[in-house]
C-alpha positions in Angstrom: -1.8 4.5 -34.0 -0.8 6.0 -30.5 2.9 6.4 -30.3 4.5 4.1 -27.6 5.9 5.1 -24.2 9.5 4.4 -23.3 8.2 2.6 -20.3 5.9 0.5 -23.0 8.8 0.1 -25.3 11.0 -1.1 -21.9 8.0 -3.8 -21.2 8.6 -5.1 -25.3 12.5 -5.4 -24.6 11.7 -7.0 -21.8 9.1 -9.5 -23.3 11.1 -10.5 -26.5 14.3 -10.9 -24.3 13.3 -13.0 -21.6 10.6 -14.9 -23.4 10.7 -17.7 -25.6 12.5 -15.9 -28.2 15.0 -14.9 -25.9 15.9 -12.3 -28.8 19.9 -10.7 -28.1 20.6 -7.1 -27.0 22.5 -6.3 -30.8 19.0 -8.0 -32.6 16.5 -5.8 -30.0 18.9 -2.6 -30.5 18.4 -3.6 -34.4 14.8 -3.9 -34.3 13.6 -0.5 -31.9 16.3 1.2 -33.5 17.5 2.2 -30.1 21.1 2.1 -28.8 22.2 -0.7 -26.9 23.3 0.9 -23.6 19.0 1.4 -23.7 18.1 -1.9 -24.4 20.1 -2.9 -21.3 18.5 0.1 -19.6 15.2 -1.8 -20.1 16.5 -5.3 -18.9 18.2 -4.1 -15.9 15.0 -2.3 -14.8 11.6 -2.0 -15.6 11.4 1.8 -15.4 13.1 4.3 -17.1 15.5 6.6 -15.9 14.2 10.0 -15.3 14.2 12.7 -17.6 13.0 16.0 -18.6 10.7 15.7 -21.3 9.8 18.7 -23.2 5.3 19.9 -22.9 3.6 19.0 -26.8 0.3 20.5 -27.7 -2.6 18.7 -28.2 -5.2 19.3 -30.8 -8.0 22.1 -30.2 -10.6 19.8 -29.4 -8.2 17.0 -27.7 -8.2 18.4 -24.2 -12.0 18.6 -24.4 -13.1 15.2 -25.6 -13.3 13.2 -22.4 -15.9 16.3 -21.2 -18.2 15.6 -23.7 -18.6 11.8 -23.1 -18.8 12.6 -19.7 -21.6 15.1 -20.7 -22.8 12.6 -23.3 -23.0 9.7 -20.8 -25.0 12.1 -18.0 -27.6 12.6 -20.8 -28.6 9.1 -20.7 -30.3 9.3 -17.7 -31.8 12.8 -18.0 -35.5 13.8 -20.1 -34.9 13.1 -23.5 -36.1 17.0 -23.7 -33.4 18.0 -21.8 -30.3 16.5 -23.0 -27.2 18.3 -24.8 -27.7 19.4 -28.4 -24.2 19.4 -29.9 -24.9 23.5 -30.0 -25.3 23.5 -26.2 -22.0 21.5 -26.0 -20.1 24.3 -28.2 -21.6 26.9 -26.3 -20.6 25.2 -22.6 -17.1 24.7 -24.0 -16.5 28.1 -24.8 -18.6 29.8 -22.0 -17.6 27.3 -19.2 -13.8 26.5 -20.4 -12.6 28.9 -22.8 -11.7 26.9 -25.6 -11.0 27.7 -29.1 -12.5 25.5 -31.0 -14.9 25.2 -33.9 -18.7 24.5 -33.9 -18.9 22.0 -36.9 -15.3 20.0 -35.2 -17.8 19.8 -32.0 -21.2 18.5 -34.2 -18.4 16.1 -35.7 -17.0 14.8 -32.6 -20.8 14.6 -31.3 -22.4 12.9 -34.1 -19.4 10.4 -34.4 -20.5 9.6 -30.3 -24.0 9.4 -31.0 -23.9 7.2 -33.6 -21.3 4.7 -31.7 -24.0 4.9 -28.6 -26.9 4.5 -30.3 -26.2 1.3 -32.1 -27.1 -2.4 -30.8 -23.7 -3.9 -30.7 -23.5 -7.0 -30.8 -20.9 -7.9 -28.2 -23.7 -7.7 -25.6 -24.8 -11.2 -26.3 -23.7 -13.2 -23.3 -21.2 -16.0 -24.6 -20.7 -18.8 -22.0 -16.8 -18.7 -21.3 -14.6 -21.2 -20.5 -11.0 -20.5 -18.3 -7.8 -22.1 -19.1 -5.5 -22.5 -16.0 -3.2 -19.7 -15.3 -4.4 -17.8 -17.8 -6.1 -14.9 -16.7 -7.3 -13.3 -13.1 -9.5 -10.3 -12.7 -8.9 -7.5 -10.2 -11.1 -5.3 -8.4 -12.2 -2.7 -5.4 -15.3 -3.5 -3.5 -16.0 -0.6 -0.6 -16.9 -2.2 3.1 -17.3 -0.7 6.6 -16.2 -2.3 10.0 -15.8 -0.4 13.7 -12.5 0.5 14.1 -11.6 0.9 18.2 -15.8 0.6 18.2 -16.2 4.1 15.3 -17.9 2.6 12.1 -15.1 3.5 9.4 -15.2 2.9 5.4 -12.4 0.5 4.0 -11.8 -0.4 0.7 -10.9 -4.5 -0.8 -8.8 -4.8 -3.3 -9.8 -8.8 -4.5 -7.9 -10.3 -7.5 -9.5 -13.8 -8.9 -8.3 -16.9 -10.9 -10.7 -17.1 -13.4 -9.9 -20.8 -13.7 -10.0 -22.0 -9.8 -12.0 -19.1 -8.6 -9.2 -18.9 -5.8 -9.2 -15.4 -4.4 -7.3 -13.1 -2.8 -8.1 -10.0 -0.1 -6.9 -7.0 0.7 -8.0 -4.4 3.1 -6.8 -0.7 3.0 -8.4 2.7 3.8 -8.3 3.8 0.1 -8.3 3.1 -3.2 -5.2 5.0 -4.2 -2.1 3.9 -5.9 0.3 2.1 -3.8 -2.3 0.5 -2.6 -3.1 -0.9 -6.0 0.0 -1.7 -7.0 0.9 -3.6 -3.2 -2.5 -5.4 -3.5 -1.0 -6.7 -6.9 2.3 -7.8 -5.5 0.9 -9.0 -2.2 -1.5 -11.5 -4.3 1.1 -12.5 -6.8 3.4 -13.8 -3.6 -0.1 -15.2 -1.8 -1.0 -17.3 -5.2 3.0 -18.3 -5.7 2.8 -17.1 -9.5 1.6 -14.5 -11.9 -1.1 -15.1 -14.1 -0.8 -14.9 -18.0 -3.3 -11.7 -18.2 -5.3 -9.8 -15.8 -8.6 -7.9 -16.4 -9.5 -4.1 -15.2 -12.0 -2.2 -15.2 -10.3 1.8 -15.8 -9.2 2.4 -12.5 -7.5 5.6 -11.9 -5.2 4.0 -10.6 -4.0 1.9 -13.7 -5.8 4.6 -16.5 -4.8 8.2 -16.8 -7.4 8.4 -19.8 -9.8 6.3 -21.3 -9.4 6.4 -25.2 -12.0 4.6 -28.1 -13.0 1.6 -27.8 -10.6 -0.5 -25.2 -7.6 1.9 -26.1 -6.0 3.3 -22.7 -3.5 5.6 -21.7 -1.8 3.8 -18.8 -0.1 5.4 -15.5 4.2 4.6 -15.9 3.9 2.8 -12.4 0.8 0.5 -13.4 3.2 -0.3 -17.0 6.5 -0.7 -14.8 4.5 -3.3 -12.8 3.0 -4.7 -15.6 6.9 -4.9 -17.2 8.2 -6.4 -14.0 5.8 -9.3 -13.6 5.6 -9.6 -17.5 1.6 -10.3 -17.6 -0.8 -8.8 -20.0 -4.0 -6.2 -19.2 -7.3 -6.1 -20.7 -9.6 -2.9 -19.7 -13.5 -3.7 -19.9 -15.8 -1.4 -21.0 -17.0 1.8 -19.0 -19.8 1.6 -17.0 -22.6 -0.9 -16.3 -21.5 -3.4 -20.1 -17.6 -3.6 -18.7 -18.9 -4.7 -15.2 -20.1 -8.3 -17.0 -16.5 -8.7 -18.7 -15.6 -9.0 -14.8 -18.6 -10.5 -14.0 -16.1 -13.0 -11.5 -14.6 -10.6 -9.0 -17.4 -8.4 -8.9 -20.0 -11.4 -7.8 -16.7 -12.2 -5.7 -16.9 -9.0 -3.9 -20.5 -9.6 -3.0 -20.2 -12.8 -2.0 -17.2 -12.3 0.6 -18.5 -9.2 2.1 -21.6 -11.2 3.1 -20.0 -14.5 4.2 -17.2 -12.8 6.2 -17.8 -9.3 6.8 -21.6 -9.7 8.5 -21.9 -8.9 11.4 -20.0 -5.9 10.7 -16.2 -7.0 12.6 -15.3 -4.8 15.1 -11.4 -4.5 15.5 -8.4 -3.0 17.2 -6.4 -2.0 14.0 -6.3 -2.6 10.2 -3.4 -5.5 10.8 -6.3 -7.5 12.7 -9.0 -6.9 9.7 -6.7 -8.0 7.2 -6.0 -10.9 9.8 -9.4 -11.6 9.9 -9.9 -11.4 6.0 -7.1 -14.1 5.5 -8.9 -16.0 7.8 -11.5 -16.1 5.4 -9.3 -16.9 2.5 -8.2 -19.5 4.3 -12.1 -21.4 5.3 -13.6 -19.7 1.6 -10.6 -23.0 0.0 -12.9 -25.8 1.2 -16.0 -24.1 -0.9 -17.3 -25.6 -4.1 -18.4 -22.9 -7.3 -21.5 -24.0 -8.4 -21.7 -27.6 -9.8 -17.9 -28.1 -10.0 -16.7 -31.5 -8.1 -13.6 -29.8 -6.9 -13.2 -27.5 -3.9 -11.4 -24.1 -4.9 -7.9 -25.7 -3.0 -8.3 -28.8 -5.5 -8.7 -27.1 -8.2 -6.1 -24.4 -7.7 -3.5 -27.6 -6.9 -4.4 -27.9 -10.8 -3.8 -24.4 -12.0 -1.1 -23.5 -9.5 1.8 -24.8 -12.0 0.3 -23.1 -15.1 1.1 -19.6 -13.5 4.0 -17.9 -14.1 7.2 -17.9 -12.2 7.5 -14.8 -9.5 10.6 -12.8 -10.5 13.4 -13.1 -7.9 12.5 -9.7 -6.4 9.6 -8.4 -5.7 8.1 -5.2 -7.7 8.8 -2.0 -5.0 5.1 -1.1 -4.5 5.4 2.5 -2.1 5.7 5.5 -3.3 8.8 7.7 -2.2 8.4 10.8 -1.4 10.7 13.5 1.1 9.2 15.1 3.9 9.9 18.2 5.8 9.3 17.5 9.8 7.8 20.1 12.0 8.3 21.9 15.1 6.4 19.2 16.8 8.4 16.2 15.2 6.0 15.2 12.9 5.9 14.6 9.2 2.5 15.5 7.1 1.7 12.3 5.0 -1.5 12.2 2.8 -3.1 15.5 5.3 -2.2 12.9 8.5 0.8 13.3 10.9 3.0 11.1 12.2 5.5 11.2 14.6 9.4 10.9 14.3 12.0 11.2 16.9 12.8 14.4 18.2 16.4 14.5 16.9 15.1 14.7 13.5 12.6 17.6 14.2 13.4 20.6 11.7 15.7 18.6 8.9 14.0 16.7 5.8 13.2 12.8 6.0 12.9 10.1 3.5 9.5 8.1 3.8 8.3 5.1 2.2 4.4 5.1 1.9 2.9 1.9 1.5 -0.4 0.9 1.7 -1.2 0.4 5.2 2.1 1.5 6.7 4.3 4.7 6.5 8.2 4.0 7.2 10.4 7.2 7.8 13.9 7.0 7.1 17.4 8.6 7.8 19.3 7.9 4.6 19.0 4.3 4.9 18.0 3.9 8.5 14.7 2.8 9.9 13.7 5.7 12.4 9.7 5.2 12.3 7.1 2.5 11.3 3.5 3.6 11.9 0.2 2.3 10.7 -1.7 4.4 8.4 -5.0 6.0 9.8 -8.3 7.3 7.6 -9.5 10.8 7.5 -7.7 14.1 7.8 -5.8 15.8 10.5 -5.4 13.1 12.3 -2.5 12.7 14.8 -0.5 9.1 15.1 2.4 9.9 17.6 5.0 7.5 19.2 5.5 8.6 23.3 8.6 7.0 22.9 10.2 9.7 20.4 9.6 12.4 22.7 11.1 11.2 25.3 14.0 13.5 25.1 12.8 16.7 24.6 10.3 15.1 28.3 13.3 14.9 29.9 14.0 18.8 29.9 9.9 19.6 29.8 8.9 17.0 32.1 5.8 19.0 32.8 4.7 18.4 29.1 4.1 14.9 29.8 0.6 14.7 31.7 -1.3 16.8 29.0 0.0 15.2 25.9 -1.7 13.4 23.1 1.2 11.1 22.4 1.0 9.7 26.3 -3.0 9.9 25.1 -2.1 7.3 22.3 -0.1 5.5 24.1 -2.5 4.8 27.2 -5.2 4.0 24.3 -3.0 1.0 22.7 -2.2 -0.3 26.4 1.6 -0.1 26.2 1.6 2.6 29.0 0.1 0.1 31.1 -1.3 0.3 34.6 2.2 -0.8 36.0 3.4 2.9 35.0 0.4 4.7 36.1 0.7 3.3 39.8 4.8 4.1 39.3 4.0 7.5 38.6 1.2 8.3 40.8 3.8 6.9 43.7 7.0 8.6 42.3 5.0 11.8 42.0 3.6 11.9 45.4 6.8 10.8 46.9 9.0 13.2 44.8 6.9 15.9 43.4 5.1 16.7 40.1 8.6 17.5 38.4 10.9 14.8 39.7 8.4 12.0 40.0 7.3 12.4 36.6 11.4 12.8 35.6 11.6 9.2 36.9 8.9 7.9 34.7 10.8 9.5 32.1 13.6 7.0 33.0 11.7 3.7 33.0 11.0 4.8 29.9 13.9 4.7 28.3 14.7 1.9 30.1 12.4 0.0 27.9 14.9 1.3 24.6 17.8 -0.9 26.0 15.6 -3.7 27.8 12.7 -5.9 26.8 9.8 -4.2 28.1 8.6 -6.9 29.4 11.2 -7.3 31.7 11.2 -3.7 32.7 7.5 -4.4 33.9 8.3 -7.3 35.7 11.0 -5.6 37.9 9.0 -2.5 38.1 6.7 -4.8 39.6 9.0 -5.9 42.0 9.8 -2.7 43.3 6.4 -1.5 44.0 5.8 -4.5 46.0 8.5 -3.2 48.1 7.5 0.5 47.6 10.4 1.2 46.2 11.1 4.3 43.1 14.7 3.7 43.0 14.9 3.6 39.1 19.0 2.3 39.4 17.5 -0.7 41.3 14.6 -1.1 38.6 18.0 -1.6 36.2 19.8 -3.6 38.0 16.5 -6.2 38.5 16.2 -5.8 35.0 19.9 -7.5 34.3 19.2 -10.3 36.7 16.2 -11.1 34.7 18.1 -10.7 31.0 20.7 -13.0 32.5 17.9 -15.8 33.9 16.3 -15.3 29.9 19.0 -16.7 27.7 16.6 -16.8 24.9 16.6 -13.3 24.8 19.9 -12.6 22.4 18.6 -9.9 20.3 18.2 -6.4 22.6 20.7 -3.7 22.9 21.1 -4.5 26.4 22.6 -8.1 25.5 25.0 -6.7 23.3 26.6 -4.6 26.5 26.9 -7.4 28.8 29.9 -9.5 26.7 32.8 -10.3 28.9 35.6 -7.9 28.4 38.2 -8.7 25.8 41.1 -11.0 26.4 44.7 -10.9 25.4 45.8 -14.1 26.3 45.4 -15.7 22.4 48.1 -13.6 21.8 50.3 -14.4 25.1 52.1 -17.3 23.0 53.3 -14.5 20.4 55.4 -13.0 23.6 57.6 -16.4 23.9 60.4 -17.3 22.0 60.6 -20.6 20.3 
């Protein structure tokens, strides 16, 4: 039997204590034979601490295994007359990887596969099934396209299903990789209001490092830490075409909303209005009725709702953390995409949280960046607005570059500063024209920008490019908006601070 993790052995501490057993720390330190500072280790936190743990050897023909069912698996759809001989699969091993291992372990090994893959097992029979509430869910990836900014681009859905209610949720992301997974768990566990009993996989790379016999998996530490913190049980189906009926739910699920909501092909903006759109579907897909049943999906999830588990009080912390280097041009490289930070930062390392549609850079434990993440390689995703500083010294940098590019392509340079700036600079010259641009701009730091615009408005109606006056019009508007509290501007414009509560201290009784 396959020796347990510490993260597995943290998720049995965690089951036995705050389960109906409720089981002490002394009896669980009794029973793993662990100390007791570990078992509170495990209930503080679902993941281990870190530590250095020391490389073991596997057996000769361990590291090879998964190679020959691969090779195995290949042969089924090649000429009978052409398919590996467990001689041929020696010979690769040693020829192609170098590996020191025996010829009868290999005919072993390969007779022990044939024989498993050449039986008629019975669990192929199709069993009608019936689904307790808030019991289990099934969880999937189904690949779509859609015209982002009017390109045709590939996305990927991550859709987990009550088995009972057939209620669904949808999530759309430019890959498959593993925040995404693990956000599209937590994002559907908060959408659904509780966490069902067990959840069904197929062996995502995500969730399996390495697929063992039978249903035996070795499982990532983040896909068992989340698994820990939500305290629901997994159930891997079987590779290949027999595990896809074992999740025969989500994947007809898949189909079904990818035709119903997803044709015509949606043209959008940005990945926030897909997934907009795609709740928008979850939303009309609740008045739908699964084959004969005489409930809608909403009446029949009304049913199942209190049978799922309770949501922990915090939610499990989905990005991965990584520590980035930023560049000369005050970027940071993020999955082989760049993304802008503020030039202050540009040289010096940065914290950044990557999520699965947004990447957050940090200073310590301040917010400096929030971009959305983009597909393919290469691919720039800068903010005008964090190079304004280094503009105001290079103000001739401004005209040619892809950030002002970016920002003319998402509208928030708007046609308000283009007439500004073709005005300033034909009034005061390439350099200082473009230098007062500079300055409505970071303007727009301290003011609502939409306030900004309005008196930049006003000016040009009067022809003016005075940018003091474009400041001063911006007050008198911040002062007629009271509902505007919340802008760095407001925080500046308090009266000054009084003495006179502390006159009476000055006279004697």
């Amino acid at each position: 039997m396959r020796k347990l993790t510490k993260v597995e052995v943290f998720e049995q501490i965690r089951r036995a204590h705050f389960g109906p057993e409720k089981t002490s720390i002394r009896e669980l330190s009794r029973v793993f034979n662990i100390h007791r500072r570990t078992v509170r280790q495990a209930l503080a936190s679902a993941e281990p601490p870190r530590r250095k743990e020391a490389a073991r050897e596997a057996p000769s023909l361990g590291p090879f295994k998964a190679t020959i069912e691969e090779w195995l698996e290949a042969d089924a759809t090649m000429p009978k007359k052409q398919r590996h001989t467990a001689r041929r699969i020696f010979q690769r091993l040693v020829e192609e990887f170098g590996a020191e291992v025996s010829e009868s372990s290999v005919r072993r090994y390969v007779a022990e596969m044939k024989r498993r893959t050449t039986m008629t097992p019975i669990e192929k029979v199709a069993i009608s099934q019936t689904h307790l509430l808030g019991v289990e869910a099934e969880v999937d990836f189904g690949e779509f396209s859609f015209f982002l900014n009017g390109v045709l681009t590939k996305a990927w859905m991550f859709v987990m299903r009550l088995s009972a209610s057939g209620k669904a949720f949808h999530f759309a992301s430019f890959n498959q990789a593993q925040e995404v997974f693990l956000e599209g768990h937590v994002r559907a566990f908060d959408y659904f209001g509780g966490v069902p009993s067990r959840v069904r996989y197929d062996n995502l790379k995500t969730a399996v490092v390495r697929v063992l016999k039978g249903r035996s998996r070795v499982e990532s530490e983040r896909f068992v830490a989340l698994r820990s913190h939500y305290l629901f049980d997994s159930f891997f189906c079987l590779p290949g075409v027999d595990g896809a009926h074992e999740k025969g739910g989500v994947e007809g699920e898949i189909g079904r909303f990818r035709r119903r909501h997803l044709v015509p092909v949606p043209h959008v903006a940005s990945l926030r209005e897909l997934n907009a759109l795609i709740a928008a579907g979850d939303v009309t897909d609740d008045a739908r009725r699964i084959d004969a049943r005489s409930m809608s999906i909403a009446e029949h999830f009304e049913l199942e709702r209190p049978r799922l588990q309770p949501l922990p009080e915090e939610p499990f912390a989905s990005e991965l953390l990584l520590n980035c280097r930023v560049d000369a041009k005050s970027r940071v490289c993020v999955r082989q995409n760049f993304y802008s930070v503020p030039v202050p930062f540009a040289g010096r390392r940065v914290n950044v949280r990557l999520g699965a549609n947004e990447v957050v850079a940090y200073d310590a434990a301040r917010e400096i960046a929030r971009h959305d993440r983009v597909p393919g390689r290469s691919v720039e995703v800068l903010e005008l607005d964090h190079y304004l500083e280094t503009l105001v010294a290079k103000p001739g940098a401004l005209e040619g570059s892809s950030a002002l590019q970016r920002a003319r392509d998402d509208g928030r340079f708007t046609t308000l500063h283009e007439e500004f700036w073709r005005m300033a600079r034909r009034r005061l010259g390439d350099t200082d024209g473009t230098g007062a641009l500079i300055e409505v701009l970071l303007l727009e730091r301290r003011v609502p920008p939409g306030l900004v615009h309005q008196a930049l408005r006003s000016l040009l109606e009067v022809g003016s490019l005075d940018t003091e006056l474009i400041t001063i019009e911006a007050r008198r508007l911040l002062e007629r908006t009271p509902d505007v509290l919340d802008t760095p501007l407001a925080r500046f414009d308090r009266p000054l601070p009084s003495t006179s509560a502390y006159d009476a201290l000055l006279v004697r009784p």
